[in-house]
N, C-alpha and C positions, 0 to 999 in steps of 0.2 A: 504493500500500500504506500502512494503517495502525497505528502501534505502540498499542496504548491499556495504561497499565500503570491496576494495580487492575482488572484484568477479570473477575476474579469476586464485585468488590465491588458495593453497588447500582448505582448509579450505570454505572461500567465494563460490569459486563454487559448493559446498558440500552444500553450506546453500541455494543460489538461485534453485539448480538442487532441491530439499529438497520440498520447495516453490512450486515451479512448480508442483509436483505432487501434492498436494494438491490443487491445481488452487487457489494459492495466489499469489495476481499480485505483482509483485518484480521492481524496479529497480534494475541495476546492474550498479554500477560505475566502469569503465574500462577505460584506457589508449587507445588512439587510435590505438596504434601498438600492442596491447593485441591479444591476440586470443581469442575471446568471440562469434565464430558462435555457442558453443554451445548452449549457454547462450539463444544467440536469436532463435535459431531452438527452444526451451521449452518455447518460449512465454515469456521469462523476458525483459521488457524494456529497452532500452542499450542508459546508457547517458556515452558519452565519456567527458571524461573531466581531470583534472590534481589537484590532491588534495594537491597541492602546489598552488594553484587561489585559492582565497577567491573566487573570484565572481563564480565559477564553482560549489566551495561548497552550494553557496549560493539558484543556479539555482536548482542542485540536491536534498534541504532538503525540495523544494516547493513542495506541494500537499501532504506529507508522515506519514504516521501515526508512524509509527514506524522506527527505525534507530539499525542496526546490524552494529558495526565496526570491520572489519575482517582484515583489510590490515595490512600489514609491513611496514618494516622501509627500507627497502633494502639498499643502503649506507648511507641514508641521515636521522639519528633519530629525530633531532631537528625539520626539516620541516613536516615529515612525523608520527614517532611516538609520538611527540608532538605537535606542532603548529597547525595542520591537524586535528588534534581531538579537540585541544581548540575549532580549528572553527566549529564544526559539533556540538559539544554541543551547544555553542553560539547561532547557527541557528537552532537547536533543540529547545529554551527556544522561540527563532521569531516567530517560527509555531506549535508552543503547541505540537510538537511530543508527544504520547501518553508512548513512553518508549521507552527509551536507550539500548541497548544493548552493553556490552563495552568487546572486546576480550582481557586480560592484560595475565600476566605471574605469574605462580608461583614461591613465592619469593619476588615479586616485592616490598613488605612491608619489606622484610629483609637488607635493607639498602646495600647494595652491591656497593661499590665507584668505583669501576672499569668496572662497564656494564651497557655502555650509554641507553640502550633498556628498564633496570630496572628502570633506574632512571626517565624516560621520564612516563613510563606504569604509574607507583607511583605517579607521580605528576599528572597526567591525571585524574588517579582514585579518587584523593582530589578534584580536580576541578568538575567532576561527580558526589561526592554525596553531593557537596555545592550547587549545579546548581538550586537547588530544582525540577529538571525535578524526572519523577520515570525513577529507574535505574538498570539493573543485572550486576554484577563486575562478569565475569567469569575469574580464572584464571589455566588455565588449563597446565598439565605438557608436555611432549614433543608431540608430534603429530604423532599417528602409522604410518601414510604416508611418511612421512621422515625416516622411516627405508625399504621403497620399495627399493628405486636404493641399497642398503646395501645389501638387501636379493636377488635380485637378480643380481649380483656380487661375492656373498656367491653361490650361484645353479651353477656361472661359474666356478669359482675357490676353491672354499671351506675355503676361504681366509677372515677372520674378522679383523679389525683395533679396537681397543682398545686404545683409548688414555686415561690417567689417571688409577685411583686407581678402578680396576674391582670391589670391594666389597661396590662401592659407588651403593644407591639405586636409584629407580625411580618407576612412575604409569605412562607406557606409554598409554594417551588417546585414544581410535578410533575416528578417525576424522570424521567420520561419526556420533557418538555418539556422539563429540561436536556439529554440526550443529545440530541435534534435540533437545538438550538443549540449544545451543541458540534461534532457533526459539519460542521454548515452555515458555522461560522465559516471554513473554510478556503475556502470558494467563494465567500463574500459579501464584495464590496468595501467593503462600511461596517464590515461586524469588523477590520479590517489592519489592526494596531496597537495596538488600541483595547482600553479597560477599561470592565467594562459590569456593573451591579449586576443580578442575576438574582432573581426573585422571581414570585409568583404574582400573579394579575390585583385581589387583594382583601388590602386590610390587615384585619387580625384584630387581636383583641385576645387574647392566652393567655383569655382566660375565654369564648370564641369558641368554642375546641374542641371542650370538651365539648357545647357546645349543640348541635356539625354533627353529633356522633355522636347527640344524642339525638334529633334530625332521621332518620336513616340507619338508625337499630336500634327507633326509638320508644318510647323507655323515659326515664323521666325518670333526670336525672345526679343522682348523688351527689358533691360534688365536696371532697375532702380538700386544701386549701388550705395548705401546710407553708411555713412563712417562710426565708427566705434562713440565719437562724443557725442552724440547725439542722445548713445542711450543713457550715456556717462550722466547728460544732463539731466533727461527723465529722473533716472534713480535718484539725483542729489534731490530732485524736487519732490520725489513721493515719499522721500527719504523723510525730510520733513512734517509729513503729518504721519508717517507709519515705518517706522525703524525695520520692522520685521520683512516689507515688502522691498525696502531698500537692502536686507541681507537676503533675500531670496534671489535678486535681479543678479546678485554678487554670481552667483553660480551660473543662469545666463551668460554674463558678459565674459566668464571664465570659460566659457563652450563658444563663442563668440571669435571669444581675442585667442585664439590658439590650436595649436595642428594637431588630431588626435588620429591616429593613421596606424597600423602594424606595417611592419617591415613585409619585403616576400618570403625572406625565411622564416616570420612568423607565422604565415600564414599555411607554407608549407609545410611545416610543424604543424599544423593542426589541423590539416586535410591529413596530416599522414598518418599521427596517432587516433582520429575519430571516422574514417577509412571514407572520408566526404568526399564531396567536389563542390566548394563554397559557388555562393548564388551570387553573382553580380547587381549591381544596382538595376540597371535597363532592364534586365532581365526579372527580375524580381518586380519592378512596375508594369512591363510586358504581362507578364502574369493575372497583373489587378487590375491593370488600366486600358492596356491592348485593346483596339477592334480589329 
């Protein structure tokens, strides 16, 4: 049995829908107000519950061999991308879970003082491989799924937003491609232990993007190019009536202002040990957005 918490997040539902086809029995931890029929039409077991309650956590790690953490942080890093995972390790070591699965960020080891999300993943990831549970540290780079509502907005208008320096790089992952290397990590002898940067088969440049879309829809890009101060100024100014929404921007403009990319021999290290053939970006939106 597996716990996957964020199950009705991209990623989570990606990994339970994943599960299901294989006829491996899943929990799914979801919020009451979640939308999780799908979850349950595929036969995954649906514990509602609030991974801000310890005792919630506590209920959810009972019975489970295995523990996939998927979820975000959505306003609240401390309770959620921190505190939240302390406790699911903690109840991981209770009930002898057989392996962790832990979804962090790349970078997150690059010490980044300004993005609470990094800080919190980092410290999680210390606390994971002290735990002496076995563990997979995936840190994967942005998620092809979050350039959906972009691409198509781009099919409407022909209209790309560009904030920062276009010539900064990236390996944008298929998020489909991380849920079968998350799940595979509990069975593959070269994941045990190990920290593994996640990314797509092709570094990109952000000025990249636009061009796969104009590739995909055939329309030439218009591409609105906005510099880093812009947001700089935003923040200072919501900064001042809301401290919190000025430290969340911080992690923004930390994914913004810098190149989060695997090398190719990172990545052929991870086609090699998890026996894939990673999904390109174009291809991965070919898939969802193709006619």
């Amino acid at each position: 049995m597996f716990l996957v918490t964020g199950a009705t997040g991209s990623l989570g539902r990606r990994i339970v829908r994943q599960l299901r086809e294989q006829e491996t029995p899943v929990r799914a931890f979801v919020r009451l107000f979640s939308r999780y029929e799908e979850l349950e039409y595929r036969g995954a077991e649906i514990f509602i519950g609030d991974l801000k309650q310890d005792k919630d956590i506590e209920k959810a790690c009972q019975g489970v061999d295995y523990i996939i953490s998927a979820h975000g942080s959505g306003s609240d890093t401390q309770a959620l991308d921190y505190r939240a995972n302390i406790e699911l390790i903690d109840r991981a070591k209770e009930n002898n879970i057989k392996h962790f699965v832990y979804i962090s960020v790349l970078g997150a080891d690059r010490g980044y003082t300004d993005a609470p999300v990094f800080k919190a993943k980092r410290e999680v990831e210390k606390y994971l491989v002290a735990s002496g549970l076995n563990y997979t540290i995936l840190r994967p780079s942005g998620f092809s799924n979050n350039l959906l509502p972009l691409a198509e907005r781009f099919r409407e208008t022909g209209i790309y937003l560009l904030v920062g320096d276009p010539q900064n790089r990236s390996s944008i992952v298929s998020t489909d491609d991380l849920a079968k290397i998350a799940i595979a990590s509990v069975s593959t002898e070269g994941a045990k232990n190990q920290i593994f940067p996640v990314g797509g088969p092709d570094v990109l440049k952000r000025e990249d993007i636009p061009r796969i879309f104009s590739r995909i829809f055939n329309r030439d890009p218009i591409v609105i190019n906005s510099p880093l101060f812009v947001l700089d100024g935003l923040r200072s100014a919501l900064g001042l009536f809301n401290p919190g929404i000025q430290r969340s921007l911080g992690t923004l403009r930390t994914l913004l202002a810098n190149e989060f990319y695997c090398t190719p021999q990172e990545i052929n290290n991870l086609e090699s040990i998890y026996k894939i053939e990673l999904e390109s970006l174009e291809r991965f939106l070919l898939r969802y957005l193709g006619s």
